[in-house]
FIBA-964754 format. One record per residue: residue number from 0; residue in one letter; x, y, z of N, C-alpha, C in turn. Coordinates in steps of 0.02 Angstrom, whole numbers. Atoms other than C-alpha are relative to their C-alpha. Layout:
<nodes>
NODE   zanu   nukol   n.east   n.north     n.up   ca.east   ca.north    ca.up   c.east   c.north     c.up
NODE    NUM       A        X         Y        Z         X          Y        Z        X         Y        Z
...
</nodes>
This chain:
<nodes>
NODE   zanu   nukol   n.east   n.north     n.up   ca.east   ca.north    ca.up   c.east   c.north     c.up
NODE      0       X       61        38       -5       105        392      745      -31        -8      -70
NODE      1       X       23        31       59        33        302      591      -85        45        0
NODE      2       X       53       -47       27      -134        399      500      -68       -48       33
NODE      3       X       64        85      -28      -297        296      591       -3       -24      -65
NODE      4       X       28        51       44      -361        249      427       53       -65      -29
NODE      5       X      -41        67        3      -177        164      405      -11       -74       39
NODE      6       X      -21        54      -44      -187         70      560      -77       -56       -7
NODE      7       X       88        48       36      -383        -22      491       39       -16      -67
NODE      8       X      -10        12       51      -274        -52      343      -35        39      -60
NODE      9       X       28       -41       50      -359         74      251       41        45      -49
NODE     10       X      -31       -70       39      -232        144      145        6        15      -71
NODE     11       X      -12       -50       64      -192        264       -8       69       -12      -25
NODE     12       X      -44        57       46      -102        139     -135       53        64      -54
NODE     13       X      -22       -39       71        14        232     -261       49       -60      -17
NODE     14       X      -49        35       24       110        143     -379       76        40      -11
NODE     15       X      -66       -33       15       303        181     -381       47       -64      -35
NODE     16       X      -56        44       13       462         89     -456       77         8       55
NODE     17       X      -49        -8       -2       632         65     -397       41        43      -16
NODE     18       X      -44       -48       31       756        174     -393       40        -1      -67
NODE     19       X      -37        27       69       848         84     -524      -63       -17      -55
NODE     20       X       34        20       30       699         27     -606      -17       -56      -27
NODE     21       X      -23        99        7       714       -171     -583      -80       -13       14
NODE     22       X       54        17      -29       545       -166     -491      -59        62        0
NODE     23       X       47       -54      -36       368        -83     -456      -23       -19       30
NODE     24       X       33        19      -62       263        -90     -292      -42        40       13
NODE     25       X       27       -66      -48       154         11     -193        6         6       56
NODE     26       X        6       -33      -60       157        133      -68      -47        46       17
NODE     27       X       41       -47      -24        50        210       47        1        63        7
NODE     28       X      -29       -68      -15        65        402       31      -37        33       57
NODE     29       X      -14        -9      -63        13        416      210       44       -14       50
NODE     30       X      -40        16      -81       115        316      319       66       -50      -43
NODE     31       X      -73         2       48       233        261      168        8       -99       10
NODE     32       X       -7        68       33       208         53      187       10       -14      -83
NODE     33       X        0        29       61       253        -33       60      -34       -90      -14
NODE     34       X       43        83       -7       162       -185      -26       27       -43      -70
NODE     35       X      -40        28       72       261       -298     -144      -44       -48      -65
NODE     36       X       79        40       42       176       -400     -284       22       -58       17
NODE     37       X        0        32       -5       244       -536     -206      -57       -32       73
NODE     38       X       39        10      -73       125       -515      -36      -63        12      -20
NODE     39       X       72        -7       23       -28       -475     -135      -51        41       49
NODE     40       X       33       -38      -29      -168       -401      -44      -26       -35       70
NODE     41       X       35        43      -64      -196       -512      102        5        39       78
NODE     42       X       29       -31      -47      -187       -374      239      -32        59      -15
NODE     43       X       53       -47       44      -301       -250      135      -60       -28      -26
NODE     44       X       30        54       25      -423       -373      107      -63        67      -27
NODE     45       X       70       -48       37      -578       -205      102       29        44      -36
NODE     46       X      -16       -41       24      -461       -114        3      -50        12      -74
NODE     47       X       68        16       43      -594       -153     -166      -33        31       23
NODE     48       X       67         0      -10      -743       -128      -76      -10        64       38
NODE     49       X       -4       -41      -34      -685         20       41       44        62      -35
NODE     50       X      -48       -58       43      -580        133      -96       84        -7       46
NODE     51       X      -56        -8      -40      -425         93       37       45        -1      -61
</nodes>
Protein backbone atom coordinates (compact mmCIF):
# COMPACT_ATOMS: atom_id res chain seq x y z
CA UNK A 1 0.00 0.00 0.00
CA UNK A 2 1.37 3.38 -1.19
CA UNK A 3 2.35 6.12 1.93
CA UNK A 4 -1.20 8.47 2.15
CA UNK A 5 0.72 11.50 1.57
CA UNK A 6 1.87 9.58 -1.84
CA UNK A 7 -1.53 8.86 -2.89
CA UNK A 8 -2.56 13.28 -2.60
CA UNK A 9 0.57 13.38 -4.63
CA UNK A 10 2.39 14.65 -1.89
CA UNK A 11 5.68 13.28 -2.30
CA UNK A 12 9.48 13.32 -1.12
CA UNK A 13 11.37 14.22 -4.50
CA UNK A 14 15.10 13.05 -4.49
CA UNK A 15 17.16 13.50 -7.31
CA UNK A 16 18.95 10.28 -8.68
CA UNK A 17 20.76 9.35 -12.10
CA UNK A 18 20.90 6.33 -14.11
CA UNK A 19 22.59 3.56 -13.54
CA UNK A 20 24.84 4.19 -16.37
CA UNK A 21 24.65 7.76 -16.00
CA UNK A 22 22.91 8.81 -19.44
CA UNK A 23 20.09 10.40 -17.36
CA UNK A 24 18.75 12.10 -14.01
CA UNK A 25 15.12 12.06 -12.59
CA UNK A 26 13.38 11.91 -9.49
CA UNK A 27 12.19 9.64 -7.12
CA UNK A 28 10.01 9.48 -4.39
CA UNK A 29 11.82 7.92 -1.35
CA UNK A 30 8.51 6.76 -0.10
CA UNK A 31 6.71 4.86 -2.55
CA UNK A 32 9.75 5.04 -5.11
CA UNK A 33 7.69 6.82 -8.31
CA UNK A 34 9.53 8.13 -10.57
CA UNK A 35 9.14 11.58 -12.43
CA UNK A 36 11.06 12.17 -15.67
CA UNK A 37 11.99 15.70 -16.90
CA UNK A 38 10.19 14.90 -19.69
CA UNK A 39 6.57 14.79 -17.62
CA UNK A 40 7.36 17.85 -15.63
CA UNK A 41 5.30 18.48 -12.69
CA UNK A 42 1.79 18.24 -13.87
CA UNK A 43 0.59 15.62 -11.26
CA UNK A 44 2.37 17.47 -8.26
CA UNK A 45 0.99 20.58 -9.15
CA UNK A 46 1.15 21.69 -4.73
CA UNK A 47 4.40 20.23 -4.67
CA UNK A 48 5.94 24.33 -4.40
CA UNK A 49 3.45 25.46 -2.20
CA UNK A 50 3.03 22.23 0.01
CA UNK A 51 6.98 21.17 0.46
CA UNK A 52 5.64 17.73 -1.47
Amino acid sequence: MKPIRCLVSLHSWERVSADDGSARFRRCRRCGKHDYPDAGDAGNWAAGALGG
